[in-house]
Residue frames as qw, qx, qy, qz and C-alpha x, y, z in Angstrom:
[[0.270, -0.136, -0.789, 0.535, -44.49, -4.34, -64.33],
 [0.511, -0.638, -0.266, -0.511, -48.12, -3.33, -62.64],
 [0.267, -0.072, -0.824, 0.495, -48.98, -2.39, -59.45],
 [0.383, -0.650, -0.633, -0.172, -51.99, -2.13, -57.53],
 [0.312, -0.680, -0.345, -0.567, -53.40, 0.62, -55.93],
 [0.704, -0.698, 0.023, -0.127, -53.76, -0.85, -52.42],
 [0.814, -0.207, -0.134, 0.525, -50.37, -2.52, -52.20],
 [0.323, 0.401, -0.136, 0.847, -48.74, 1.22, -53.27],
 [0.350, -0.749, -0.090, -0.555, -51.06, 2.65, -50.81],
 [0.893, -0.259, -0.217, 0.297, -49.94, -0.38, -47.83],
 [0.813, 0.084, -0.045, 0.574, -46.60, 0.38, -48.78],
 [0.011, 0.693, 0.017, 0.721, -47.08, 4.37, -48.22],
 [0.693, -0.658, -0.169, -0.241, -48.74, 3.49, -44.84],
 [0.958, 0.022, -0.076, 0.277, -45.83, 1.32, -43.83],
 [0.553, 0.255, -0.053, 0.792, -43.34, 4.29, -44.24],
 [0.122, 0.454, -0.174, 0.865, -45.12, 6.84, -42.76],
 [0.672, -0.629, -0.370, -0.124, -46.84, 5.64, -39.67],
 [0.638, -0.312, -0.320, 0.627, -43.78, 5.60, -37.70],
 [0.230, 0.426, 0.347, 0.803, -43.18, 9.16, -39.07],
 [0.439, -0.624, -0.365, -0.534, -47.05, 10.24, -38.00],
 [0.765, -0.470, -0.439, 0.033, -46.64, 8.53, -34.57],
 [0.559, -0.117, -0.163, 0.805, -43.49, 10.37, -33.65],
 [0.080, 0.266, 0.164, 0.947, -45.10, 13.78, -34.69],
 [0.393, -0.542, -0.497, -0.553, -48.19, 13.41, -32.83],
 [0.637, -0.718, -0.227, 0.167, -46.63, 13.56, -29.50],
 [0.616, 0.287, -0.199, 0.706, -44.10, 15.91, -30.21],
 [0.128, -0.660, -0.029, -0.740, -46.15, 18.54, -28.61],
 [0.756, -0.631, 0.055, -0.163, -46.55, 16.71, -25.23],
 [0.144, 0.705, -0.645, 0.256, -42.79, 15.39, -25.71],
 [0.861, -0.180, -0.463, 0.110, -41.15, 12.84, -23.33],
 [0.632, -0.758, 0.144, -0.075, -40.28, 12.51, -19.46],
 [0.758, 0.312, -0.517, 0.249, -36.68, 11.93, -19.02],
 [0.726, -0.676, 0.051, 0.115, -35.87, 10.75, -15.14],
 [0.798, 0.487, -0.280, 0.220, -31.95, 11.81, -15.41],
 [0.655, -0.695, 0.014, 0.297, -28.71, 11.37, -13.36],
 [0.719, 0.349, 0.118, 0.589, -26.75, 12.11, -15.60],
 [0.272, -0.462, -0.298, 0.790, -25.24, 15.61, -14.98],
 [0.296, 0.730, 0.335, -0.517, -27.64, 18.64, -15.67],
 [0.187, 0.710, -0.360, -0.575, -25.76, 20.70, -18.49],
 [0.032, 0.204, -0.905, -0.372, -24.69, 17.48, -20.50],
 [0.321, 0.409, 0.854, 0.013, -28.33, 15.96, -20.38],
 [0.191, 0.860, 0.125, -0.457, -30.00, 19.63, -21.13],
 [0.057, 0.638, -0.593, -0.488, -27.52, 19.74, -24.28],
 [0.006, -0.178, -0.959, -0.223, -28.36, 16.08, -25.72],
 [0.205, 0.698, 0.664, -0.175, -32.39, 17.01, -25.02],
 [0.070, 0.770, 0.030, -0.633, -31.91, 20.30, -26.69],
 [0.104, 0.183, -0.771, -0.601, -30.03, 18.59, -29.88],
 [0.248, 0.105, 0.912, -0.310, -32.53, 16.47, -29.72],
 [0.151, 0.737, 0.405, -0.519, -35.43, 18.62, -29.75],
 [0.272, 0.664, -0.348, -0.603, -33.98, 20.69, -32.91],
 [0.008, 0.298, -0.798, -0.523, -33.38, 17.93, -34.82],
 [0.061, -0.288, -0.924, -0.244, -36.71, 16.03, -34.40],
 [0.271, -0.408, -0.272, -0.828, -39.26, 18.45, -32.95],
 [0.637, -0.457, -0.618, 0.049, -40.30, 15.86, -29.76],
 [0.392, -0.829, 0.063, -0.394, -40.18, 17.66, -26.68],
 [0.728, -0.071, -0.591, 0.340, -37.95, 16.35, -23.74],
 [0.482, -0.750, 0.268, -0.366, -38.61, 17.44, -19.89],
 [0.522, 0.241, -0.622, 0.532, -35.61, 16.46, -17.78],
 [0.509, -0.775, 0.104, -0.361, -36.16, 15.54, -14.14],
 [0.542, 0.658, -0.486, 0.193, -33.42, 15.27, -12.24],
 [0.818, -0.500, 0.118, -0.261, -31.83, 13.59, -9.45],
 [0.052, 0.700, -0.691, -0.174, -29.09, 11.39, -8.42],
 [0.536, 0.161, -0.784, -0.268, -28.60, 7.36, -9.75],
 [0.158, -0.159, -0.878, 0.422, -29.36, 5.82, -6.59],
 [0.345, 0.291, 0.226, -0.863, -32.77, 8.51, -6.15],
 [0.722, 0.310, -0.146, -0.602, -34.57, 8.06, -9.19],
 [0.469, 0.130, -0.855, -0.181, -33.59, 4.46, -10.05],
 [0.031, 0.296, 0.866, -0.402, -35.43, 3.61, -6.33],
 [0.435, 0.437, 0.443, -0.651, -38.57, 5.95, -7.38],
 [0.558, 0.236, -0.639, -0.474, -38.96, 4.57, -10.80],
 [0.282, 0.006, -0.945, 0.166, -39.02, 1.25, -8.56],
 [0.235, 0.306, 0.640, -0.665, -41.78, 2.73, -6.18],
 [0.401, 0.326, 0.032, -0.856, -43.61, 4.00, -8.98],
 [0.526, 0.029, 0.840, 0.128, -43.52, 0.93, -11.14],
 [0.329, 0.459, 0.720, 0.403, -45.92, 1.21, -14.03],
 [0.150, -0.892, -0.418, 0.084, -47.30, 3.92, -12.83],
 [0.197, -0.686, 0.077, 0.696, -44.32, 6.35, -13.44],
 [0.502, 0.798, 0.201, -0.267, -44.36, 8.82, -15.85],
 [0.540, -0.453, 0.634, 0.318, -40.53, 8.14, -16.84],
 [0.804, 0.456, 0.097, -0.368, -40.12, 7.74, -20.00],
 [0.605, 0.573, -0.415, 0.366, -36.42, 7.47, -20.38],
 [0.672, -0.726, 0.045, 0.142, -33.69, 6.69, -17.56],
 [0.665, 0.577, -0.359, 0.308, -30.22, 8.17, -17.87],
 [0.766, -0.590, -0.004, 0.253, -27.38, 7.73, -15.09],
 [0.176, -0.884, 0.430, 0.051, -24.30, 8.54, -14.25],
 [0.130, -0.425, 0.895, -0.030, -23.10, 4.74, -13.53],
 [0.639, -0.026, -0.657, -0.399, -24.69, 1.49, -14.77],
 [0.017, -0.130, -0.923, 0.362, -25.90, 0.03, -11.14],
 [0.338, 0.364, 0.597, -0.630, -28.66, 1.86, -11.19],
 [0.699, 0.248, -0.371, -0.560, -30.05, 0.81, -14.39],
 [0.516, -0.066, -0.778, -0.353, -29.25, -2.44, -13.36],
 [0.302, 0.189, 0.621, -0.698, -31.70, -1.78, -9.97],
 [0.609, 0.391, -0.089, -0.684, -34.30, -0.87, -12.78],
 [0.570, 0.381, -0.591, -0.425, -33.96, -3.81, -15.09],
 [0.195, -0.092, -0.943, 0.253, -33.71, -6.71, -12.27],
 [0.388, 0.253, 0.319, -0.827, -37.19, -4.70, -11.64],
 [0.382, 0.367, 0.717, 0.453, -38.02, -5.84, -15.52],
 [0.114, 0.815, 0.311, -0.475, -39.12, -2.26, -15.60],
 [0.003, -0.630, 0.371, 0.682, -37.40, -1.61, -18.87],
 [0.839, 0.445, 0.213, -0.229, -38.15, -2.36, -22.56],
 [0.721, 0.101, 0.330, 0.601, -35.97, -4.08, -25.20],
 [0.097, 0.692, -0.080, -0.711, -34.12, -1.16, -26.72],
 [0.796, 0.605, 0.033, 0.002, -34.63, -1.33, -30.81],
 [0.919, 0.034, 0.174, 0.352, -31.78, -3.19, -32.71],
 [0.363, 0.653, -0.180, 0.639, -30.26, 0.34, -34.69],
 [0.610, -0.784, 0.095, -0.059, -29.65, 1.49, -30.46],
 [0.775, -0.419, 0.393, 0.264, -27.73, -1.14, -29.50],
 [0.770, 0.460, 0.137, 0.420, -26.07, -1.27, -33.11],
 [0.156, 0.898, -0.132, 0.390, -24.35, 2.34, -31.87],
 [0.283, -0.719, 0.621, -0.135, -22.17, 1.04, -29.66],
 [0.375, 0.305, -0.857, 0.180, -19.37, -1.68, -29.01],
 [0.764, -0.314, -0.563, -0.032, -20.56, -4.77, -27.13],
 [0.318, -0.003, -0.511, 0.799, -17.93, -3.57, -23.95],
 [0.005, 0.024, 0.426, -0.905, -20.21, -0.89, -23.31],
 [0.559, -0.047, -0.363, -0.744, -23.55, -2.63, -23.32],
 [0.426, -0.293, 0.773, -0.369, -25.14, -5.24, -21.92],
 [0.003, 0.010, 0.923, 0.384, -25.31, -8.50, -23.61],
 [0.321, 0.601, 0.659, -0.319, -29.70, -8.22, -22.82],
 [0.058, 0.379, 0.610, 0.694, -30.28, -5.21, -24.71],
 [0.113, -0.790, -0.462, -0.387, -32.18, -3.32, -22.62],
 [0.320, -0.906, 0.161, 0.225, -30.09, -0.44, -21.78],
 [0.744, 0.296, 0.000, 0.599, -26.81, 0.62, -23.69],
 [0.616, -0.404, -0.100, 0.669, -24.26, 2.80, -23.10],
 [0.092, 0.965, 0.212, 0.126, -24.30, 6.61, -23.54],
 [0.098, 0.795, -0.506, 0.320, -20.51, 7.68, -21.96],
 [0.898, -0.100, -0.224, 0.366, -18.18, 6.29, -20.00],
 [0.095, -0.894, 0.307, -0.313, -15.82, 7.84, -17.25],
 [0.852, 0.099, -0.462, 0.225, -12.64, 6.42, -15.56],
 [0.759, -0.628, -0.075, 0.154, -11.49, 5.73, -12.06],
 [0.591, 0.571, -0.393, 0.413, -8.06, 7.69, -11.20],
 [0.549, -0.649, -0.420, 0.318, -6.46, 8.31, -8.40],
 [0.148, 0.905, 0.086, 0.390, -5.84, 11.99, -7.94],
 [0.734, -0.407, -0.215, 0.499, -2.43, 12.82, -5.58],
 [0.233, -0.954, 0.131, 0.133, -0.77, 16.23, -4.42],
 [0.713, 0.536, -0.251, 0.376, 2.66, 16.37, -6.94],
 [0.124, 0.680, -0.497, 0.525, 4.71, 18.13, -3.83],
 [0.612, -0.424, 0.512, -0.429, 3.57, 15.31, -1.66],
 [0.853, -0.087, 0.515, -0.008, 3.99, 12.01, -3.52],
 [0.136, -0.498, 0.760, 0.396, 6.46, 11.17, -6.49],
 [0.755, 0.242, -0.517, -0.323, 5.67, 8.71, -9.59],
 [0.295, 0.170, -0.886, 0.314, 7.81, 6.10, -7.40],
 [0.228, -0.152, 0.591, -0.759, 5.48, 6.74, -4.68],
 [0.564, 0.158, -0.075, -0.807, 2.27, 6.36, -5.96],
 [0.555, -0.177, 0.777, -0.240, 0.21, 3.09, -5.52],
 [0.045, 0.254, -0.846, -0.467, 0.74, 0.43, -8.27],
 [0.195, -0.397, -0.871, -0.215, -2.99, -1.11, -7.31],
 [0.312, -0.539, -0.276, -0.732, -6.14, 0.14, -6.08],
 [0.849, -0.266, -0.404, 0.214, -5.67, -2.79, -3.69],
 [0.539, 0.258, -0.294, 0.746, -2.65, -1.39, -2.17],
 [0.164, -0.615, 0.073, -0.768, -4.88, 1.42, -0.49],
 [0.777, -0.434, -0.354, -0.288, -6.01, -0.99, 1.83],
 [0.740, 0.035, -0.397, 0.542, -2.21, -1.37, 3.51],
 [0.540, -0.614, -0.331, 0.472, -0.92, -0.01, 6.85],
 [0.208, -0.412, 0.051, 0.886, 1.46, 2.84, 5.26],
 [0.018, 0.309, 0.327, 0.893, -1.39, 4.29, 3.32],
 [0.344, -0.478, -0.808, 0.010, -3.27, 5.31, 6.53],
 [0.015, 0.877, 0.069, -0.476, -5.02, 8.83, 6.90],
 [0.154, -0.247, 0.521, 0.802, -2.87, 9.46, 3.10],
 [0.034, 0.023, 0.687, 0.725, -6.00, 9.24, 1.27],
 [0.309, 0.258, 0.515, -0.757, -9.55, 10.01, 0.57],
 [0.016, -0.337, -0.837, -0.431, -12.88, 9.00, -1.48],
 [0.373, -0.008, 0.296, -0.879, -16.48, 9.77, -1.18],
 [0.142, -0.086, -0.974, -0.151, -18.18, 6.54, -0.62],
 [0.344, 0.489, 0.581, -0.551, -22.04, 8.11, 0.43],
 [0.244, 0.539, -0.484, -0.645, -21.47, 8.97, -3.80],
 [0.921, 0.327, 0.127, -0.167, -22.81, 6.71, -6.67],
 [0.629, 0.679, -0.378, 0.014, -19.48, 7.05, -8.81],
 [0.326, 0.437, -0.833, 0.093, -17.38, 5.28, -6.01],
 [0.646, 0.047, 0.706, -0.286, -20.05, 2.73, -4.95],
 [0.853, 0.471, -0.189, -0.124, -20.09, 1.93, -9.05],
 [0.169, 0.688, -0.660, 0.249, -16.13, 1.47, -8.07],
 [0.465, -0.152, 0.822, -0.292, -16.49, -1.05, -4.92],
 [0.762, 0.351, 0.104, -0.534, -19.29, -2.71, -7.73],
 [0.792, 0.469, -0.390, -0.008, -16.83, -3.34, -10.17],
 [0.066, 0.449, -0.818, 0.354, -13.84, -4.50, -7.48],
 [0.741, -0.126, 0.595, -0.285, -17.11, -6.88, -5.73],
 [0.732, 0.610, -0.159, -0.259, -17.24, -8.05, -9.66],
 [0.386, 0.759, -0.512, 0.113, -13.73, -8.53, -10.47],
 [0.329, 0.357, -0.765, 0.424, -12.43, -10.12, -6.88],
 [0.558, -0.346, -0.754, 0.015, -15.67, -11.32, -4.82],
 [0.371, -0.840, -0.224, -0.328, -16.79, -10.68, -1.79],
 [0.756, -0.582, -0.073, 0.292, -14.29, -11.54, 0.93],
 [0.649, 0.171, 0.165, 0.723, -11.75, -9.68, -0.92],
 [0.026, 0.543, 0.294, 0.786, -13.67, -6.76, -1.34],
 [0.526, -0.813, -0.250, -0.004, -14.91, -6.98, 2.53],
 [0.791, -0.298, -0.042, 0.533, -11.26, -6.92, 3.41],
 [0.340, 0.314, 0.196, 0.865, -10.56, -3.78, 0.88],
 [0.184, -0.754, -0.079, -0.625, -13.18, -1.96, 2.65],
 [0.749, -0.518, -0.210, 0.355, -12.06, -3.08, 6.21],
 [0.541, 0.329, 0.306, 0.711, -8.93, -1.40, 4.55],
 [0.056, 0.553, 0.368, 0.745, -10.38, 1.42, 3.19],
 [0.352, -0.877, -0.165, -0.283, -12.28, 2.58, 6.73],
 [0.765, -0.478, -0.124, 0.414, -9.32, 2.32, 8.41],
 [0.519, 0.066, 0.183, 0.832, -6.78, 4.18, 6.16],
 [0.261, 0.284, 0.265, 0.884, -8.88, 6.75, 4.44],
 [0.113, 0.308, 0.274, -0.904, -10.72, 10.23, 5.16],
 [0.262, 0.576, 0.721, 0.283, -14.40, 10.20, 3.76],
 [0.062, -0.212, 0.107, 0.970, -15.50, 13.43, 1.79],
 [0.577, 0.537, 0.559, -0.258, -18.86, 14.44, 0.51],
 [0.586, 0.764, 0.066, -0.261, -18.38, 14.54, -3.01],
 [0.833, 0.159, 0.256, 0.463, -15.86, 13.91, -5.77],
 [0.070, 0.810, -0.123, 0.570, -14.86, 18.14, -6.23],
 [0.505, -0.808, 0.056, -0.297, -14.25, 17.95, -2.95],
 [0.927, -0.317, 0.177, 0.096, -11.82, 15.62, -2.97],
 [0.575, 0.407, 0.098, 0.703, -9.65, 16.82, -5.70],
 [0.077, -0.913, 0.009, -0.400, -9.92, 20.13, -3.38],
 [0.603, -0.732, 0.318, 0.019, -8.63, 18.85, -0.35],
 [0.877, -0.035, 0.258, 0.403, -6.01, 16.70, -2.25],
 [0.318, 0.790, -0.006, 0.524, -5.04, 20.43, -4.43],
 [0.143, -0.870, 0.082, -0.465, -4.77, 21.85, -1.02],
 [0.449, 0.431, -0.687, 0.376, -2.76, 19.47, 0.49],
 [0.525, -0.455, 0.463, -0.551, -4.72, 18.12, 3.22],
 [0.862, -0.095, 0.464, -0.181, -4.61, 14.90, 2.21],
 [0.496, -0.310, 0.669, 0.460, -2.04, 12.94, -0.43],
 [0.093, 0.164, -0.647, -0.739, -4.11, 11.71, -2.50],
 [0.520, 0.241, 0.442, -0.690, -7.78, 10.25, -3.51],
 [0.229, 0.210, 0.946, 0.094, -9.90, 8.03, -5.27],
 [0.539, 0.564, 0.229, -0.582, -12.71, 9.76, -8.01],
 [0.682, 0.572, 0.410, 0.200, -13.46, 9.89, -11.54],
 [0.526, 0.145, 0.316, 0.776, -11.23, 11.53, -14.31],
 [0.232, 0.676, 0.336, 0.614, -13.57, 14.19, -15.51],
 [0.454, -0.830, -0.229, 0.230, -13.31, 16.30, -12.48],
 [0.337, -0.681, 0.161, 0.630, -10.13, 17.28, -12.91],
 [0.260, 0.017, 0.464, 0.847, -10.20, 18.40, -16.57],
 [0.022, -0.791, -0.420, -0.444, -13.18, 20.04, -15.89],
 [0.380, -0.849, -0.073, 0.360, -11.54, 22.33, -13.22],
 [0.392, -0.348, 0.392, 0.756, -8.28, 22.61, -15.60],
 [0.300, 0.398, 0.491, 0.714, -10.54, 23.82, -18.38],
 [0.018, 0.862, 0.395, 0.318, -11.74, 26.99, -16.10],
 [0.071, -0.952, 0.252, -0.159, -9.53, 28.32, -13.74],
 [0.639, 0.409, -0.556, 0.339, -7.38, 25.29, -12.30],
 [0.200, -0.647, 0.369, -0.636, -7.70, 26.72, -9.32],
 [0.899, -0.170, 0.025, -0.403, -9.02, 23.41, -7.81],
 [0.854, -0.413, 0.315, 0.038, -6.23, 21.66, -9.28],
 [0.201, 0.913, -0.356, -0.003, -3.21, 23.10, -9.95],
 [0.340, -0.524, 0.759, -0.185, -1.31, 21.00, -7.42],
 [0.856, 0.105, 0.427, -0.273, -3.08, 17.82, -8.63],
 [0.083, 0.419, -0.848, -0.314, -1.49, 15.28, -10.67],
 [0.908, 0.036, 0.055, -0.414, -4.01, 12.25, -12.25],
 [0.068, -0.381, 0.922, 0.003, -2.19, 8.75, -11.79],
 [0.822, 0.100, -0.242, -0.506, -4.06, 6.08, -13.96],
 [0.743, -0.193, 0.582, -0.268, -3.85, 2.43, -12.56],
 [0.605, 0.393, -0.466, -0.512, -4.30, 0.71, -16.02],
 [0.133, 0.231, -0.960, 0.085, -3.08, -3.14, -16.13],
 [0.601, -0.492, -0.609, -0.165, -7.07, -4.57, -15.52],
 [0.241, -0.080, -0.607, 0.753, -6.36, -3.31, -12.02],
 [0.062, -0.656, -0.694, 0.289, -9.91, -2.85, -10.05],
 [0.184, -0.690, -0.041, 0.699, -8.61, 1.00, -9.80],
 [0.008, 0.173, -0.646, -0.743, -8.31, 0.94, -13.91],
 [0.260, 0.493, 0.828, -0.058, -12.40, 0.63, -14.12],
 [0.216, -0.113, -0.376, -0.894, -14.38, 2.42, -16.77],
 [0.273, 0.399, 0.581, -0.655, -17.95, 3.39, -15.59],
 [0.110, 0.300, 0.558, 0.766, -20.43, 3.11, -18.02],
 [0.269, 0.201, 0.220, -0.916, -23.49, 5.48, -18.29],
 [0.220, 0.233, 0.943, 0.084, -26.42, 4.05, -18.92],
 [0.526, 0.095, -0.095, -0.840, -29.86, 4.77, -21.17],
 [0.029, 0.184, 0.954, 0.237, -33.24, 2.83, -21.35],
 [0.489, -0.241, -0.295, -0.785, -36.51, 3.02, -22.24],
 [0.084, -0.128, 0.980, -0.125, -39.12, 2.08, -20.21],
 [0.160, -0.137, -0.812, -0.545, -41.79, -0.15, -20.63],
 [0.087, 0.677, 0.724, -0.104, -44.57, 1.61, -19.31],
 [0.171, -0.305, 0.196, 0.916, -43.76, 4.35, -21.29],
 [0.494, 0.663, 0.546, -0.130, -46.82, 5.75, -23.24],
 [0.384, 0.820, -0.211, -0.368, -44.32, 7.50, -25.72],
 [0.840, -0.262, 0.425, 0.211, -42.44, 4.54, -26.46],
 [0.599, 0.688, 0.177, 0.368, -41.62, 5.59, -30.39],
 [0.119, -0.958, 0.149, -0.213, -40.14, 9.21, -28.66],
 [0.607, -0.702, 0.371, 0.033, -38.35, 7.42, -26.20],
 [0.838, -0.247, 0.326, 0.362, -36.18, 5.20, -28.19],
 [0.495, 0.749, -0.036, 0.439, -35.94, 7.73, -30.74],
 [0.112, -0.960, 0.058, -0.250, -34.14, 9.66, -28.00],
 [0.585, -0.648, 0.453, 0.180, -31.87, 7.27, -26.62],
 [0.782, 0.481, 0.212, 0.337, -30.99, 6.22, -30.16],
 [0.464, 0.760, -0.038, 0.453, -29.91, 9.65, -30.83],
 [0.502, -0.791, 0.315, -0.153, -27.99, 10.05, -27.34],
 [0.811, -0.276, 0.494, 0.147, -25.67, 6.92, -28.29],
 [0.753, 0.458, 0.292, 0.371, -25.70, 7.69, -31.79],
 [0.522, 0.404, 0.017, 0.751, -23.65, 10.28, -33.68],
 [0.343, -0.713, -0.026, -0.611, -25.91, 13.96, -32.18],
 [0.662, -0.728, 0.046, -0.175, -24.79, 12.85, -28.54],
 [0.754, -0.215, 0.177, 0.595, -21.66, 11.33, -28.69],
 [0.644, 0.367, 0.079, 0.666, -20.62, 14.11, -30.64],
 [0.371, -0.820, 0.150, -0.409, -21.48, 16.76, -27.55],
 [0.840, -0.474, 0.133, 0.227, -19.55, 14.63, -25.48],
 [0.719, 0.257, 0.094, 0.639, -16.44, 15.15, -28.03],
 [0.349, 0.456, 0.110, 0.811, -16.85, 18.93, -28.47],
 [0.547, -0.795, -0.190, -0.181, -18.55, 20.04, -25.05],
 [0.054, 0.626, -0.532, 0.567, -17.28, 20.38, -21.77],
 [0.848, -0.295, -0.142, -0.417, -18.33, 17.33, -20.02],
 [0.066, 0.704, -0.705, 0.052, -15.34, 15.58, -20.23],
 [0.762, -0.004, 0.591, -0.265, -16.81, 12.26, -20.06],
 [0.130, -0.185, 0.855, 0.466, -15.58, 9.49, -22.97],
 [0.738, 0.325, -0.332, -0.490, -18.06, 8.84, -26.30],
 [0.588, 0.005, 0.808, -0.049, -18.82, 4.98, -26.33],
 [0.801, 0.414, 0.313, -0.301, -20.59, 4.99, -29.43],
 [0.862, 0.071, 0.354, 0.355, -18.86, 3.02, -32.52],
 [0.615, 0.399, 0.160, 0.661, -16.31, 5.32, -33.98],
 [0.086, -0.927, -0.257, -0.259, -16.63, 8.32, -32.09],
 [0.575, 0.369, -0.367, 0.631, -13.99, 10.27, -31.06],
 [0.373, -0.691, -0.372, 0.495, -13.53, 11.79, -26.88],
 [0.028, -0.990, 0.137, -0.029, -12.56, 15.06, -26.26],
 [0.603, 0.668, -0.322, 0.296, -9.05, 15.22, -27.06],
 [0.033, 0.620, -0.637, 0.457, -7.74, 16.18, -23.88],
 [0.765, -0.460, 0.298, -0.339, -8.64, 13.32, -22.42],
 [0.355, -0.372, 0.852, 0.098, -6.33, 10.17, -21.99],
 [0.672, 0.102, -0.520, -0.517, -7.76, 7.90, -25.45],
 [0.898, -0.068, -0.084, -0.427, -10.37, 5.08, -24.31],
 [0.925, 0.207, -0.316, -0.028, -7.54, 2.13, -25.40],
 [0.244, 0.696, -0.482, 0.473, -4.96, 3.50, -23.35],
 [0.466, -0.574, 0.218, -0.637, -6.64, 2.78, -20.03],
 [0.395, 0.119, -0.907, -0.080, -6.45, -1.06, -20.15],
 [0.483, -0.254, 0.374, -0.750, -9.53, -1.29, -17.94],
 [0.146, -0.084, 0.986, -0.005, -10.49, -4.53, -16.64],
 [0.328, -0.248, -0.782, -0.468, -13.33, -6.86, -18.56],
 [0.259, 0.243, 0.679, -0.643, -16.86, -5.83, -16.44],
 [0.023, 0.296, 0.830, 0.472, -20.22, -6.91, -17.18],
 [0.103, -0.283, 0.093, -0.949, -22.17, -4.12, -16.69],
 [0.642, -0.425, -0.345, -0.537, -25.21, -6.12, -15.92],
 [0.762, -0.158, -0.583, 0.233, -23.59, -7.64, -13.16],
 [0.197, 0.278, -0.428, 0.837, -22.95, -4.76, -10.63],
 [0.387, -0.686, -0.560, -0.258, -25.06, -4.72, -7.88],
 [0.011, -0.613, 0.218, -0.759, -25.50, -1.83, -5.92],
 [0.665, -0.593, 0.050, -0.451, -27.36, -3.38, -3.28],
 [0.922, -0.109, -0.239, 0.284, -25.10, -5.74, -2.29],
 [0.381, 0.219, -0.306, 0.845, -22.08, -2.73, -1.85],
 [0.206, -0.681, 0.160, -0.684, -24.35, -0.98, 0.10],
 [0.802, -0.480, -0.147, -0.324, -24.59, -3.47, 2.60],
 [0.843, -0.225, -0.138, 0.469, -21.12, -4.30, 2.82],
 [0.326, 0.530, -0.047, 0.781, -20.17, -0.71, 2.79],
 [0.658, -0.510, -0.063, -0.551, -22.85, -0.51, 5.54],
 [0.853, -0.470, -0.190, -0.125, -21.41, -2.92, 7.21],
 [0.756, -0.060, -0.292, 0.583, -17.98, -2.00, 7.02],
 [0.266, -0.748, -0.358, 0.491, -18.88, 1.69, 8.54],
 [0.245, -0.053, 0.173, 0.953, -18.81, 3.53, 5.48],
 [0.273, -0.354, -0.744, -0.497, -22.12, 4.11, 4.91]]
């Protein structure tokens, strides 16, 4: 068998451009706009970083913030990466077209469920709606069989949410999703009537510890990130999962993309590659985030409630639209 010079020489090129291209901006690195929370993105950019040499600056903010100033900035932002908390605001960004396709080994790291049939933007974690209730104030019997249910006369002043919050305007998303609009006007009609509005999701699982209020509407990882430091937050707290598809049984996904006026584009999808692949999903297992690993085979942190258990109803992530809940949140006076 012969070969030739140039083709072995091609065929050298071929293998180490990418290689070359990735190393030549490690020293300037990549922008990552993130909502994600601080310590868990800083911990993925740090593996990162050790394993490939690229820089990664992390500015930070919350999903609803930076997903509108990526929009102001349009091409013009320096963004190179967007991570969230909840998948509306990636899909603000992407009904923008402000995002490139993500490369095929990406999206290969996760299960279709937590992805979006486009392809630009896949799933990075994943956190689940509970409702959080004072044990010396409400009973297993008690406790409401639907999310729906909150909306009724005898749960009125018994509960509480924080609906100025991305994580339960991703919530009203997936319930406009799931059951439309007039349904969902009626659940917040509901919802300003019955329940007490807090500023934050800690804040709620306080007052609900401390027995000012029954019970409440957040995400899971709150309360096993208070029970893995002192508790003190929520001792008194019991977590009461919804499951059965039931609006109130939604899984949030977190979202990464690259975008496409990104002038590290090689960097960038190397980074959300390795955030979805094994090196990020496996901080999510052995951290202290308490948020759920999406990527194919990857295991959660233990102490959380396993992924299959939850029976969370079928959402297409690309379909939430934030602007639409804000306006009917806005218009029913939560907002």
């Amino acid at each position: 068998m012969k070969f030739s010079l140039p083709g072995i020489a091609l065929a050298i090129s071929a293998l180490v451009a990418p290689l070359v291209a990735l190393a030549q901006s490690s020293a300037d690195g990549i922008v990552v706009y993130n909502a994600q929370h601080v310590t868990l993105t800083q911990a993925w950019a740090d593996g990162f970083t050790k394993e490939t040499g690229i820089k990664v600056t992390l500015r930070n903010g919350g999903d609803t913030e930076l997903g509108n100033q990526i929009l102001q900035e349009g091409a013009a932002s320096p963004a190179d990466v967007f991570l969230t908390e909840n998948s509306p605001a990636m899909v603000l960004v992407d009904n923008a077209k402000l995002f490139a396709p993500l490369d095929a080994a990406t999206l290969a790291e996760v299960p279709a469920n937590f992805q979006p049939a486009h392809g630009r933007w896949v799933g990075i974690a994943a956190r689940s709606t509970v409702f959080v209730y004072n044990k010396s104030k409400l009973t297993s019997a008690q406790l409401p069989k639907s999310m729906l249910d909150l909306a009724d006369a005898g749960w009125k002043g018994r509960w509480a949410a924080s609906p100025t919050g991305a994580d339960f305007q991703a919530i009203v998303s997936a319930l406009l999703e799931l059951k439309g609009e007039p349904a969902t006007v009626a659940w917040l009609k509901g919802m300003k009537a019955n329940a007490t509005a807090y500023k934050g999701n800690s804040t709620v699982m306080k007052a609900v510890n401390a027995g000012e209020i029954d019970g409440g509407v957040i995400y899971h990882y709150y309360y096993f990130g208070d029970q893995a430091k002192t508790g003190e937050n929520s001792k008194n707290v019991g977590l009461h999962y919804f499951r059965n598809q039931d609006p109130g049984a939604f899984v949030s996904i977190s979202g990464g993309g690259v975008l496409a006026s990104s002038k590290r584009p090689a960097q960038a999808q190397a980074f959300v590659k390795w955030v979805a692949g094994k090196g990020g999903q496996e901080i999510l297992r052995t951290g202290n985030a308490y948020e759920y690993a999406v990527g194919k085979g990857e295991a959660s942190n233990a102490k959380l409630v396993p992924l299959a258990d939850l029976q969370p109803p079928a959402v297409e992530p690309s379909k939430l639209n934030s602007k639409k809940v804000s306006e009917l949140m806005t218009q029913a006076g939560l907002l």
